[in-house]
C-alpha positions as CSV (number, residue, x, y, z in Angstrom):
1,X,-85.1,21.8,85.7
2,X,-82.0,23.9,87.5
3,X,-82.5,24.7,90.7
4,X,-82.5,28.7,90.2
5,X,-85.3,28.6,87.3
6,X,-87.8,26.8,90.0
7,X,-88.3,30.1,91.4
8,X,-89.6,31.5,88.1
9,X,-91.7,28.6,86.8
10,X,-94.9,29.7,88.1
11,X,-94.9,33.3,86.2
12,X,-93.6,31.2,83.0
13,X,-95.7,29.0,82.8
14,X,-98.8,31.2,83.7
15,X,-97.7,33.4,81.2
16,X,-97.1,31.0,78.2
17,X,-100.5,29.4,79.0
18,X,-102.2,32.2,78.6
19,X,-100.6,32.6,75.0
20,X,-102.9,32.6,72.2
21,X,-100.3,30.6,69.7
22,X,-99.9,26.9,71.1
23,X,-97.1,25.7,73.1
24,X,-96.5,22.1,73.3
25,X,-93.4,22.1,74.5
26,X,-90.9,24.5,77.2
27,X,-86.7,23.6,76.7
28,X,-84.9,25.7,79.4
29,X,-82.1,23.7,79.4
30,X,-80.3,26.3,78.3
31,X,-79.7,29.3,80.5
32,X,-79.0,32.0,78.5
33,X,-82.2,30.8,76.1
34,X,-85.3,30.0,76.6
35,X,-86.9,27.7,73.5
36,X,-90.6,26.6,72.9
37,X,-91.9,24.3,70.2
38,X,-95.3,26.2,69.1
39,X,-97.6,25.6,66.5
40,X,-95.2,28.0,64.6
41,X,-92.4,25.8,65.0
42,X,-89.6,26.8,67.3
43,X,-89.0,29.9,68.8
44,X,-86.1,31.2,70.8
45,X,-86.8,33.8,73.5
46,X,-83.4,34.0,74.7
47,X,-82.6,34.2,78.8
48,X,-85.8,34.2,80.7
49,X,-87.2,37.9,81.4
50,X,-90.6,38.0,82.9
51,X,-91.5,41.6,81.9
52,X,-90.5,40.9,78.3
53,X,-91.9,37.2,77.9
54,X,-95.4,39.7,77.4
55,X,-94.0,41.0,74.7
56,X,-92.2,38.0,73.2
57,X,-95.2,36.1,72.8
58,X,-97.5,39.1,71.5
59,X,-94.9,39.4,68.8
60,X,-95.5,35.8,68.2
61,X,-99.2,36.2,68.2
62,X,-98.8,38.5,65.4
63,X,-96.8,36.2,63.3
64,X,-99.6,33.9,63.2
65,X,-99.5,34.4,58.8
66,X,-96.0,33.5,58.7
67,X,-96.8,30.0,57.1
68,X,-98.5,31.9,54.7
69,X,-95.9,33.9,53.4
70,X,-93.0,31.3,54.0
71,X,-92.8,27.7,53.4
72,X,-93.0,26.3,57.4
73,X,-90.7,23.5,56.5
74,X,-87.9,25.9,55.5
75,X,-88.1,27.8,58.9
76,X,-85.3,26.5,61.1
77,X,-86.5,28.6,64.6
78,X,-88.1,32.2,65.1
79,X,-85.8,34.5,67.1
80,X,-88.0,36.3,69.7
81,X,-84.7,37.4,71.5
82,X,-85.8,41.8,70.9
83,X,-89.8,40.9,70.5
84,X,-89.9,44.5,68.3
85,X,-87.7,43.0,65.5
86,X,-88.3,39.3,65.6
87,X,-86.0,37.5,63.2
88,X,-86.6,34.5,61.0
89,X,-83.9,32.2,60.7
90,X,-84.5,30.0,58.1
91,X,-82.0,26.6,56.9
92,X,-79.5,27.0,54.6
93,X,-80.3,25.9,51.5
94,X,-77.4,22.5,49.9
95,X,-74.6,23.6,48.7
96,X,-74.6,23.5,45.1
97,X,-72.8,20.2,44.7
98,X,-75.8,18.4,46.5
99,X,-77.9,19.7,44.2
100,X,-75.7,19.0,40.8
101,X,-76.2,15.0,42.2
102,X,-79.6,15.1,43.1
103,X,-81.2,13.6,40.2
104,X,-84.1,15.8,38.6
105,X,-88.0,15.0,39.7
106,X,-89.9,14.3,37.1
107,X,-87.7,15.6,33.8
108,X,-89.6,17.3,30.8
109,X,-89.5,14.8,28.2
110,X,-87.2,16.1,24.8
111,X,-89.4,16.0,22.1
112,X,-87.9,13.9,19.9
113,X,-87.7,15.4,16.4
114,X,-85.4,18.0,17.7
């Protein structure tokens, strides 16, 4: 951990383990953003603010449904950066040459008295 973010462990951590989605895992490697690996998947909270990590992670609370409504393997990170317009950011899907070689998964057979 860098040497100015020592300072500001204590409220961080108190704060994210009082969160009521999971955190397994705190990346501040980065200074200008702050990652977690939740039970959501990843979620980027940009540069460390402790009167808006409140915020951040109610907005997370409140995408608890999100694998519901969104396949969780397609989810690249969560984007937590303004907590009251939380962005998805989801992978990009092959480009359309990978998916012209992929073979097909289990091909419908052609009847054969066409």
């Amino acid at each position: 951990m860098q040497e100015q973010y020592r300072a500001q462990w204590a409220s961080l951590y108190q704060l994210i383990s009082q969160s009521p989605v999971k955190v397994s895992e705190i990346n501040w490697r980065e200074p200008g953003n702050l990652i977690l690996q939740t039970e959501l998947g990843k979620v980027h909270l940009g540069s460390y603010q402790a009167s808006r990590l409140a915020a951040q992670l109610q907005a997370l609370d409140q995408m608890r449904k999100l694998p519901e409504q969104v396949d969780a393997s397609q989810i690249e990170y969560i984007d937590l950066n303004q907590p009251k317009a939380p962005q998805v950011k989801m992978f990009a899907p092959p480009p359309l040459e990978k998916l012209a070689e992929e073979p097909l998964q289990n091909p419908e057979p052609v009847p054969s008295d066409l």
